[in-house]
TORVEX-848726 format. One line per 4 residues: for each residue x negated, z, y of N, C-alpha, C. Coordinates in nm, 2 decimals. Atoms other than C-alpha are relative to their C-alpha. Example, Ala and Ser with C-alpha at 12.3 -4.5 7.8 and 13.67 -1.06 7.14 Angstrom:
2
-0.09/0.00/-0.12/-1.23/0.78/-0.45/-0.09/0.00/0.12; 0.09/0.00/-0.11/-1.37/0.71/-0.11/0.08/0.08/0.11
This chain:
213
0.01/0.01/0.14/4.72/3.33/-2.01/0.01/-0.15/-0.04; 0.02/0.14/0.04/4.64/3.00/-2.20/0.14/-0.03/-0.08; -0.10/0.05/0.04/4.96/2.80/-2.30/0.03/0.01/-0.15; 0.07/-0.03/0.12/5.02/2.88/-2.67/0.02/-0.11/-0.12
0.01/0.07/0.11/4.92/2.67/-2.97/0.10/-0.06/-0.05; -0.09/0.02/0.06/5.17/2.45/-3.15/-0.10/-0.04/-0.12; 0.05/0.00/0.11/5.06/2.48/-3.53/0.11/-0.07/-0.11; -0.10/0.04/0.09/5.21/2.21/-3.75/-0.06/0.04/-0.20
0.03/-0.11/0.07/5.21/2.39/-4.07/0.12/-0.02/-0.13; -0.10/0.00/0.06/5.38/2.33/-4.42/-0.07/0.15/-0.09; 0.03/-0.09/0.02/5.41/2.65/-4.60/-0.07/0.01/-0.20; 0.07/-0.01/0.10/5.20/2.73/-4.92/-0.14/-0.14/-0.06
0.07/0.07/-0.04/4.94/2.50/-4.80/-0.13/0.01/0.05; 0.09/-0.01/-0.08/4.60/2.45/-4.68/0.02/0.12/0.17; -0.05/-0.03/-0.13/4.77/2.54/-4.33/0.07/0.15/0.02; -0.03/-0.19/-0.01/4.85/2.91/-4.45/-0.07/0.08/0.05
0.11/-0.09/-0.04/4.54/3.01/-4.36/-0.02/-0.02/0.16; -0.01/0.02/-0.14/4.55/2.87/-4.00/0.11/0.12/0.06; -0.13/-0.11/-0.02/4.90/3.10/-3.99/-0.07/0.12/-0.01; 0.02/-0.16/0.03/4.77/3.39/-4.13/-0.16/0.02/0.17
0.11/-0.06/-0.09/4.44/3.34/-3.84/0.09/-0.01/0.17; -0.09/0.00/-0.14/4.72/3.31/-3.55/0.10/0.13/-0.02; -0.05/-0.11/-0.05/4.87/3.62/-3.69/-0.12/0.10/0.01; 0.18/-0.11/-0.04/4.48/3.81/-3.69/-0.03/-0.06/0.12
0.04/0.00/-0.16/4.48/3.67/-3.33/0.10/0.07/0.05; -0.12/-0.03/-0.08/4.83/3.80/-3.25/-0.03/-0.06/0.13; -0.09/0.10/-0.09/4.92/3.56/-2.99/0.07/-0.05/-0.04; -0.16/0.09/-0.02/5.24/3.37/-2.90/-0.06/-0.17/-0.05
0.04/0.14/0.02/5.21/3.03/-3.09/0.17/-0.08/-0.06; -0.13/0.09/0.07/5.49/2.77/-3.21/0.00/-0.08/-0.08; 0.07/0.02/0.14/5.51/2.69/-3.54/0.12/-0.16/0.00; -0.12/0.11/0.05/5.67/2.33/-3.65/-0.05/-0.02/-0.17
-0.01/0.04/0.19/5.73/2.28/-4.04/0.00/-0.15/-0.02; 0.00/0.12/0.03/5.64/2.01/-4.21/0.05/0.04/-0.17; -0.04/-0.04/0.17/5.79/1.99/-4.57/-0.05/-0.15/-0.10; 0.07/0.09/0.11/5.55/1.79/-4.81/0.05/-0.05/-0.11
-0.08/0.07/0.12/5.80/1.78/-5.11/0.07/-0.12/0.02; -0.13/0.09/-0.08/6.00/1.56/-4.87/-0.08/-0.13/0.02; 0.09/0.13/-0.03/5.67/1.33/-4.81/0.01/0.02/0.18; 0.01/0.01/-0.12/5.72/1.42/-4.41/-0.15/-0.03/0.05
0.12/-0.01/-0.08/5.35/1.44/-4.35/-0.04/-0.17/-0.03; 0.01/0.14/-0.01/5.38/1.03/-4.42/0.09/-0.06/0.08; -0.11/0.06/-0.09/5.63/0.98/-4.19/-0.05/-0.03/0.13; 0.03/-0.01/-0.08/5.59/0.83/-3.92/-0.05/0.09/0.16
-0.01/-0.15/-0.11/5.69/1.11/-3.67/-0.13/0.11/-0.02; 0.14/-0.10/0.01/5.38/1.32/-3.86/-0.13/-0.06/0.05; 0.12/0.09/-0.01/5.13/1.02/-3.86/0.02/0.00/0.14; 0.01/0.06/-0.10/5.16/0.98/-3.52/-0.06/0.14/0.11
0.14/-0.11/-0.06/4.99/1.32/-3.46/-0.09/0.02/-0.08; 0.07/0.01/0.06/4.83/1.32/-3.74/-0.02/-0.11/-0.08; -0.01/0.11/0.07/4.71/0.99/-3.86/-0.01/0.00/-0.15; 0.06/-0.04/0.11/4.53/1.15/-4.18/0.13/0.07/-0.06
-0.14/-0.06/0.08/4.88/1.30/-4.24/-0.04/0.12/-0.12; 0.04/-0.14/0.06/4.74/1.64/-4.34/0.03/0.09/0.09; -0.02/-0.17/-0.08/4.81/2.04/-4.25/-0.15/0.04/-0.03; -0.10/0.00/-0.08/4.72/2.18/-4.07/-0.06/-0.05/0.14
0.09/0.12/-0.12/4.66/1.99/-3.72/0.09/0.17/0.10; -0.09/-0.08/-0.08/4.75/2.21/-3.43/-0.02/-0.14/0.17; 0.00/0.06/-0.14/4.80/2.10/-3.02/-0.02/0.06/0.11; -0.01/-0.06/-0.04/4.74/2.27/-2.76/-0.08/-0.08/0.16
0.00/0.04/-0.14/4.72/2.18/-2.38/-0.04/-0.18/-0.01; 0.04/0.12/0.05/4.75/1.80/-2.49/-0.08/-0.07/-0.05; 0.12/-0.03/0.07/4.49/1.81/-2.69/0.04/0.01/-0.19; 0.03/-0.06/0.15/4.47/1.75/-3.10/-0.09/0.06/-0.08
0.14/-0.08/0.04/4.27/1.99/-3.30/0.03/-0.05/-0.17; 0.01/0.02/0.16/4.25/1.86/-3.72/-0.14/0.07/-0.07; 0.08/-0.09/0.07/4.04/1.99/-3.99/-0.04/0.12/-0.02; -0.03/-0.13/-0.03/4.07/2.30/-4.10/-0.11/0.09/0.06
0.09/-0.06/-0.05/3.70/2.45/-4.00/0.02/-0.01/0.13; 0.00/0.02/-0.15/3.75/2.27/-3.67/0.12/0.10/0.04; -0.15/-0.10/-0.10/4.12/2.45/-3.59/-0.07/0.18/-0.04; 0.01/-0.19/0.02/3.97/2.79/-3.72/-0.10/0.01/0.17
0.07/-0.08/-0.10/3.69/2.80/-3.47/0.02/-0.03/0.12; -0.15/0.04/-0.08/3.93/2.62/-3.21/0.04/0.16/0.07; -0.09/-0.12/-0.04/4.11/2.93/-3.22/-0.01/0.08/0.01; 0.05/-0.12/-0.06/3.89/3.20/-3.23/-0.03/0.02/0.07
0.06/0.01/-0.11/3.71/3.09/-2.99/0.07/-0.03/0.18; -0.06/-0.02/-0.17/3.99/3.04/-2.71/0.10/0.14/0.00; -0.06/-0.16/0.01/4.11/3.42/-2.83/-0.11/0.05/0.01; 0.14/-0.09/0.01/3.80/3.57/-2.74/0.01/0.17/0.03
-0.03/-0.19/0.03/3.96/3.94/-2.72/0.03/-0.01/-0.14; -0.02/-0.04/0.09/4.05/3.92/-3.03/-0.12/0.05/-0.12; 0.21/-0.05/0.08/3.66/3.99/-3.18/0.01/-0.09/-0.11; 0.05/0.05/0.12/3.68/3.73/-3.47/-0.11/-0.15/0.02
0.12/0.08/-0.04/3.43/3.49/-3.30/-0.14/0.06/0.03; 0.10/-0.02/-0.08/3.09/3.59/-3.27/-0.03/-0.13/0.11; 0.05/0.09/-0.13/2.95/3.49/-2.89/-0.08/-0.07/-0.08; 0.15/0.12/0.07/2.71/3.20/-2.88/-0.09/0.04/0.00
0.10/-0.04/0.03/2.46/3.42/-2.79/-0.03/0.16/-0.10; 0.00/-0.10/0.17/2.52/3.67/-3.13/-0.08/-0.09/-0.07; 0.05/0.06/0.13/2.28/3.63/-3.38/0.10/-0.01/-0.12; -0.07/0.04/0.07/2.57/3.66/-3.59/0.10/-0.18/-0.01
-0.06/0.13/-0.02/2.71/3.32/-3.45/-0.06/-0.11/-0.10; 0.01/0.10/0.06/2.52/3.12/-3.69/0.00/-0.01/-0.17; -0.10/0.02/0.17/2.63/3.22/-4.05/0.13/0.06/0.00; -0.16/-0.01/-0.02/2.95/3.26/-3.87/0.05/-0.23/-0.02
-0.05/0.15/-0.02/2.93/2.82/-3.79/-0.03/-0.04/-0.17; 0.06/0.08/0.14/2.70/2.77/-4.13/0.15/0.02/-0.08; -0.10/-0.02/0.17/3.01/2.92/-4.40/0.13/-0.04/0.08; -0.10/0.12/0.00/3.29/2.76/-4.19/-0.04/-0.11/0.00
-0.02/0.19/0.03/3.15/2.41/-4.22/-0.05/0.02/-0.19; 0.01/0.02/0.12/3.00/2.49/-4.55/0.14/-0.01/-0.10; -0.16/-0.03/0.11/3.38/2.60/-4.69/0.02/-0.17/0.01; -0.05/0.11/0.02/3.46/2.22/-4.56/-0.10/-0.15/-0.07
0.07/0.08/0.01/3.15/2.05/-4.60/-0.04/-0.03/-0.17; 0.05/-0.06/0.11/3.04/2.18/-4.95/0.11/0.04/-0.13; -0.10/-0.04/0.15/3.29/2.39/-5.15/0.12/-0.01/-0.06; -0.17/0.06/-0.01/3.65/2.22/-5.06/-0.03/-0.17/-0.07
0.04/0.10/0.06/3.45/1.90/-5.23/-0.07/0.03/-0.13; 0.06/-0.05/0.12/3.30/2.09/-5.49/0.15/0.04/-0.10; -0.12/-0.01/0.11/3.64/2.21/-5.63/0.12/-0.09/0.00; -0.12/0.13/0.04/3.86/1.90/-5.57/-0.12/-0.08/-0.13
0.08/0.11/0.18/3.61/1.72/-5.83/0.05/0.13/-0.10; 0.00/-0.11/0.17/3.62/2.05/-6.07/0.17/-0.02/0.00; -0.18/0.04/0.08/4.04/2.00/-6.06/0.01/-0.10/-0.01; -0.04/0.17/0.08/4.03/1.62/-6.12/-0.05/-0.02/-0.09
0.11/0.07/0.06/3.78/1.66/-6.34/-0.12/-0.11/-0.01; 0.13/0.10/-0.02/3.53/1.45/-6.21/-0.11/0.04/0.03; 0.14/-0.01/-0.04/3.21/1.42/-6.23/-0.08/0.00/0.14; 0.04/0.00/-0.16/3.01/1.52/-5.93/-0.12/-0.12/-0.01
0.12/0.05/0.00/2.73/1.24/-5.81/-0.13/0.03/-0.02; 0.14/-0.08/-0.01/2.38/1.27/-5.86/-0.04/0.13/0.13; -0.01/-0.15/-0.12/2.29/1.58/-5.64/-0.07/-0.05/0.08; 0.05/0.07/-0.11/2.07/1.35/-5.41/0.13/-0.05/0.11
-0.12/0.10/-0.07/2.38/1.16/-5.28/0.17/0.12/-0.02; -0.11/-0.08/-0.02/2.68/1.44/-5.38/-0.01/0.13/0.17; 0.02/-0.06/-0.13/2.75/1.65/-5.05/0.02/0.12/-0.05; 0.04/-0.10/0.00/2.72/1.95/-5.24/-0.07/0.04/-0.11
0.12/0.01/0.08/2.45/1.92/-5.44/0.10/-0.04/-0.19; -0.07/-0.01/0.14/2.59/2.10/-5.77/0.12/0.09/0.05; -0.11/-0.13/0.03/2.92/2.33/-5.88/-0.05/0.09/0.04; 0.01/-0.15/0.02/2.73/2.63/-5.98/-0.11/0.00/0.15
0.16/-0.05/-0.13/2.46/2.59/-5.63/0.10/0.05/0.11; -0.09/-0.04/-0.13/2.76/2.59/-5.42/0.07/0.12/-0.03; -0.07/-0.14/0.01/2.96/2.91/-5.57/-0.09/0.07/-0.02; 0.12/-0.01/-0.05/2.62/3.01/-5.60/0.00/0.07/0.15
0.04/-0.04/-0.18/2.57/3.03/-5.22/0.13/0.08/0.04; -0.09/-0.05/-0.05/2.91/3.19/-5.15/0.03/0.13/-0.09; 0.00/-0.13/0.07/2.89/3.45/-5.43/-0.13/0.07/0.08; 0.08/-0.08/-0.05/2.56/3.55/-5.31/0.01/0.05/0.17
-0.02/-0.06/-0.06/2.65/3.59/-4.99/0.12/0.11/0.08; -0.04/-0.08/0.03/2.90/3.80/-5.07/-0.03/0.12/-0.10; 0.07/-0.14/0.06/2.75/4.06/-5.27/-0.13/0.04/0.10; 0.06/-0.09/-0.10/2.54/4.12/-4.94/0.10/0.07/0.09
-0.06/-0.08/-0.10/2.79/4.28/-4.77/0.17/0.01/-0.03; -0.10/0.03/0.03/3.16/4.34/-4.73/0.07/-0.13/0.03; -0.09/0.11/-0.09/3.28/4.03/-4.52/-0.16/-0.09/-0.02; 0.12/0.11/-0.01/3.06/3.69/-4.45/-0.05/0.06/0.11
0.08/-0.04/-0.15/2.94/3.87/-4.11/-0.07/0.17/-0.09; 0.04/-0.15/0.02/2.85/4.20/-4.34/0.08/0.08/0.01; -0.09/-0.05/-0.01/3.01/4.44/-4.23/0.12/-0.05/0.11; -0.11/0.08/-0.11/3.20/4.26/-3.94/0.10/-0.13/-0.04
-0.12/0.09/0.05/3.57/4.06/-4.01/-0.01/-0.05/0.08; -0.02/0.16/-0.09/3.59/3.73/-3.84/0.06/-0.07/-0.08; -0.04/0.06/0.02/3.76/3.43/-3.87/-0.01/-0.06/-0.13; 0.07/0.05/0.17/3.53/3.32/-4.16/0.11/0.10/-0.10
-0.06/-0.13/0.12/3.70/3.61/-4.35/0.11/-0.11/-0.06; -0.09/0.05/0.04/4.02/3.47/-4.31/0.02/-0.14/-0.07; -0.01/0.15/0.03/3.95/3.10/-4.40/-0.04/-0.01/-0.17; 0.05/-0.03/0.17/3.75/3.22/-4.74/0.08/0.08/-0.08
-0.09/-0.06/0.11/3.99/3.50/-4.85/0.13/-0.14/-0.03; -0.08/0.09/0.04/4.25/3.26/-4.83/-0.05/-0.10/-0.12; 0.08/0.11/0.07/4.06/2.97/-5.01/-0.02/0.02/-0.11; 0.03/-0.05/0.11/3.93/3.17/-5.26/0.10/0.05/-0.08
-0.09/-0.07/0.06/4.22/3.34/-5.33/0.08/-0.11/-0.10; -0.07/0.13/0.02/4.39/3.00/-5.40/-0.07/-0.08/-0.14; 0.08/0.09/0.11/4.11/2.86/-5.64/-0.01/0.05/-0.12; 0.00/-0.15/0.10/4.08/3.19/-5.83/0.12/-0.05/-0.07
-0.18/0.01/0.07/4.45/3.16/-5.90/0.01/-0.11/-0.10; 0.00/0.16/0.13/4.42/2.81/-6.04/-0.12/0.00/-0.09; 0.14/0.02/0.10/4.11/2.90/-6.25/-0.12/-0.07/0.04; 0.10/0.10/-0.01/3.88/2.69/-6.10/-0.14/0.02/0.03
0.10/-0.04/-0.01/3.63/2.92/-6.02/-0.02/0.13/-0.07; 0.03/-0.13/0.05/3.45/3.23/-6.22/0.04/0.11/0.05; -0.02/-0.14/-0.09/3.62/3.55/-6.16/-0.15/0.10/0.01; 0.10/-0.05/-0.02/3.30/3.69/-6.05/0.07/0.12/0.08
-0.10/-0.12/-0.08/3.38/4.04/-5.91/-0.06/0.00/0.17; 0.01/0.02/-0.12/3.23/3.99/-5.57/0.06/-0.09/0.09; -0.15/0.06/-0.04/3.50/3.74/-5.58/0.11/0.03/0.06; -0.16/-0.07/-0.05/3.78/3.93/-5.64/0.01/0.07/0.09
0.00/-0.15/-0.07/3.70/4.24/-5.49/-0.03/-0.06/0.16; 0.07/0.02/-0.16/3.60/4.04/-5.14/0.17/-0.03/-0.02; -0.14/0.05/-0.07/4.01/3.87/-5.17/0.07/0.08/-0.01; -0.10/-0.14/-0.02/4.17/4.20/-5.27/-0.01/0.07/0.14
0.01/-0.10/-0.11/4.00/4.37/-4.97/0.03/-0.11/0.14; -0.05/0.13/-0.14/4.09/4.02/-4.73/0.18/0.01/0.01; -0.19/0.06/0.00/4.44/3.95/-4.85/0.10/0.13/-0.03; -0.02/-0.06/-0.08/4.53/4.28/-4.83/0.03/0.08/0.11
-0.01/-0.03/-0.17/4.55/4.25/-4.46/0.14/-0.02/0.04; -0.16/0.04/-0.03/4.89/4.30/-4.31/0.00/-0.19/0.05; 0.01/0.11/-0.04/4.87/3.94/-4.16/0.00/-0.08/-0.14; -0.03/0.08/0.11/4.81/3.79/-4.50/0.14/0.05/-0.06
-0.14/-0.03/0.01/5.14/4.01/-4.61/0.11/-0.11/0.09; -0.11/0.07/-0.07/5.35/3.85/-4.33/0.00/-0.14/-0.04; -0.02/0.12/0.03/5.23/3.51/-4.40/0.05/-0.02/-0.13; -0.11/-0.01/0.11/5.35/3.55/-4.76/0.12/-0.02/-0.02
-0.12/0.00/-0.01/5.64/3.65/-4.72/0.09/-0.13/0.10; -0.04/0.13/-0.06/5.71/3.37/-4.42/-0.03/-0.11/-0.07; 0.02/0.11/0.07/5.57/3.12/-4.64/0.16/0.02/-0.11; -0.21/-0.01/0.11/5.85/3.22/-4.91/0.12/-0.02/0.01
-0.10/0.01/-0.08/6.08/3.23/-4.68/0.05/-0.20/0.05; 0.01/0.13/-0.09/6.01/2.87/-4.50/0.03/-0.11/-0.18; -0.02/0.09/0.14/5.99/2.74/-4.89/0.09/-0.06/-0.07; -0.16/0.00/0.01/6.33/2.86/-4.98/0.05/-0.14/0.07
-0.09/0.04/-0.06/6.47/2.72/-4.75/0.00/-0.16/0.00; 0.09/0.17/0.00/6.31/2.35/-4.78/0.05/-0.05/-0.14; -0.04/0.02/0.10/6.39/2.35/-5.13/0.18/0.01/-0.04; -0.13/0.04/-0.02/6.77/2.44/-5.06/0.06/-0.07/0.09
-0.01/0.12/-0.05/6.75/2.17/-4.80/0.06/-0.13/-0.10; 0.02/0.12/0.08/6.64/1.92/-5.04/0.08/0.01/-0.13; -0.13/-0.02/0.11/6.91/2.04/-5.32/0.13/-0.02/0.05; -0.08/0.02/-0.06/7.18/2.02/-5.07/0.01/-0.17/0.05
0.00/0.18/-0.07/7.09/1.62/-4.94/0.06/-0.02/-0.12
């Protein structure tokens, strides 16, 4: 059995969704907290596994994995019983790689401009053209099916229910119902339950840390 993952991970974070795909692998992993209210992910002790001082980075056989597309298919792909990777040679393998890089490449750059309010570049030179081309491309291809594989749950699942769930919440994108109805039927997955609640939990406690100093 492969040595298991250390996932540095602050809770109600980008790095929730890495948690919730290490509890849809169920495997043995070891979680270290980082607490952002605190500024730790600038500390040196963080920088020095992660220079970019972002969640969530993982490690695993001396080895760093960053960005969150990269650690998803990182990890699907060295859990290969767990079915949320299609093989390399599945035709599903390749709008399994397209909508994880697209989530990083495209629509995690499309909605930090819509919450700063900034104006996106000309669509020649912006890396995701427009707003509505990119929720565009991810609405449509969800109203082909139930999951981004269709009928098949993979990894993608997890990285988009999460995501989406998250943007939704803050308004930032149209409740379109092939929206909602794709994160109601993701996030309630026991795995997203547990992480919840562990998030809540790890929160607490960080927050009556930081009231106690």
């Amino acid at each position: 059995m492969s040595e298991p993952v250390t996932l540095y991970h602050a809770p109600n974070s980008r790095s929730s969704g890495a948690l919730t795909l290490l509890e849809e692998l169920g495997v043995p992993y070891n979680i270290h907290t980082i607490n952002l209210k605190a500024g730790e992910q600038r500390q040196p002790a963080y920088l020095a596994i992660n220079p970019m001082g972002k969640v969530p980075a993982i490690t695993h056989r001396g080895e760093l994995v960053t960005e969150l597309p990269a650690v998803f298919i990182y990890l699907a792909d060295l859990y290969p019983q767990a079915g949320l990777a299609p093989s390399t040679d599945s035709p599903l393998r390749a709008p399994y790689l397209r909508f994880l890089a697209f989530y990083g490449g495209s629509f995690e750059p499309a909605i930090m401009d819509r919450a700063a309010k900034r104006e996106p570049g000309p669509p020649m030179s912006s890396p995701y053209g427009t707003f509505d081309a990119t929720v565009g491309t991810i609405a449509a291809r969800l109203r082909a099916g139930k999951y981004i594989l269709g009928d098949q749950f993979s990894a993608a699942d997890v990285l988009w229910g999460t995501a989406l769930s998250w943007v939704i919440g803050f308004k930032l994108l149209p409740e379109l119902p092939e929206l909602t109805d794709y994160v109601a039927r993701v996030t309630a997955r026991p795995a997203f339950g547990r992480v919840r609640e562990r998030d809540a939990a790890m929160a607490a406690e960080q927050e009556a840390t930081a009231a106690a100093a």
